[in-house]
N, C-alpha and C positions, 0 to 999 in steps of 0.2 A: 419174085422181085428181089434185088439184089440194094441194098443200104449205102449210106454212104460210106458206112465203116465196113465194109464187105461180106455184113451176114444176110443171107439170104432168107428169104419169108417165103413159104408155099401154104397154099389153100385150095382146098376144094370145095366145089359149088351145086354138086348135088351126091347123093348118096355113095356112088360107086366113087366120086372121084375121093370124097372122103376116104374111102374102105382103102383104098388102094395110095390113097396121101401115108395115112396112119401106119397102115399094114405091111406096104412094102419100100415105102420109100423114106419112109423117116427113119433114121438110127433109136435108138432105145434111149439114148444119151438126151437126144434132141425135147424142146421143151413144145407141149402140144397144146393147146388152148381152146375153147369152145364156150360160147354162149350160154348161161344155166338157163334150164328150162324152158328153153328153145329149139328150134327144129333151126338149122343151120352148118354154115361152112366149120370145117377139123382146118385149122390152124396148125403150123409147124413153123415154130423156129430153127433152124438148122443150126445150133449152138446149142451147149453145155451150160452156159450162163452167160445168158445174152444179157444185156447194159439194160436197164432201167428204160431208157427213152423205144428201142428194140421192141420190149416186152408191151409196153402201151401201145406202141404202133399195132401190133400184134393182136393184141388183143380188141382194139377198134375195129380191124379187119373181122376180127371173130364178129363182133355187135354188129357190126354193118351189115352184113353178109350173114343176118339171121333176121328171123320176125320178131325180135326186138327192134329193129333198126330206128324205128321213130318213137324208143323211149328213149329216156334220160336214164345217165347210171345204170347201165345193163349190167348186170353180173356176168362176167367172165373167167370163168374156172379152167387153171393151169395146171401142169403135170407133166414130168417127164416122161416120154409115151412108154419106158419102163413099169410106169404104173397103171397102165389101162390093161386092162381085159377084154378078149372079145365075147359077146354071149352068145353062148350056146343055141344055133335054131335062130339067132335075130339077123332082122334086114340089114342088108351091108350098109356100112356105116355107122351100127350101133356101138357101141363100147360101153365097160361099165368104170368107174376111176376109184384107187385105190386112195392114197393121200394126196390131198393136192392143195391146192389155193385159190384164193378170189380176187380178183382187181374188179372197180368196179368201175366203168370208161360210157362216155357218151361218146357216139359215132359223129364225128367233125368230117363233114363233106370235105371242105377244104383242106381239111391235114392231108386227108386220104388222094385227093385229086394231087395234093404238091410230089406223094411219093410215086405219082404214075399208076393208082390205083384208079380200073374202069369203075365209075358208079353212077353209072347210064341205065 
């Protein structure tokens, strides 16, 4: 999906399309985001330093599109995919994260439905 300010958001929605979000289509630059201690969608901003409201969108997307979806305050952990690793021998879509960050975002059906996000 593309913003109104013209940054684009990508997500994958089961393993491989993570592997292949992370691995070959995001720039190192770009900032990547994932739900803690959940099984779930690898978020990409396709920006260097995407705006504040961006990065929430972003990271709802991660919460939603994980088995947290029906808590509150999911923890969501950021990083620019410079700082992921892939491990060695693990299933596509694993990574391990170097330094990074936490937002902590409850998934709003509604915000996510306003940006043309499916959550069917």
């Amino acid at each position: 999906m593309i913003g109104t300010d013209g940054t684009k958001i990508s997500f994958g929605r089961n393993n491989l399309q993570n592997e292949a979000l992370t691995w070959h289509l995001a720039k190192k630059s770009e900032i990547w985001l994932h739900a803690k201690d959940y099984h779930g969608a690898h978020v990409v901003v396709h920006a260097d330093a995407p705006r504040k409201r961006r990065l929430r969108l972003a990271a709802m997307i991660a919460a939603y599109y994980s088995k947290g979806r029906n808590s509150s305050s999911v923890p969501v952990n950021w990083c620019p995919v410079s700082h992921l690793k892939k491990i060695p021998g693990a299933k596509p879509g694993m990574v391990q994260l170097g330094a990074y960050k936490t937002i902590y975002i409850d998934p709003e059906i509604n915000e996510l439905q306003r940006f043309g996000i499916d959550v069917g």
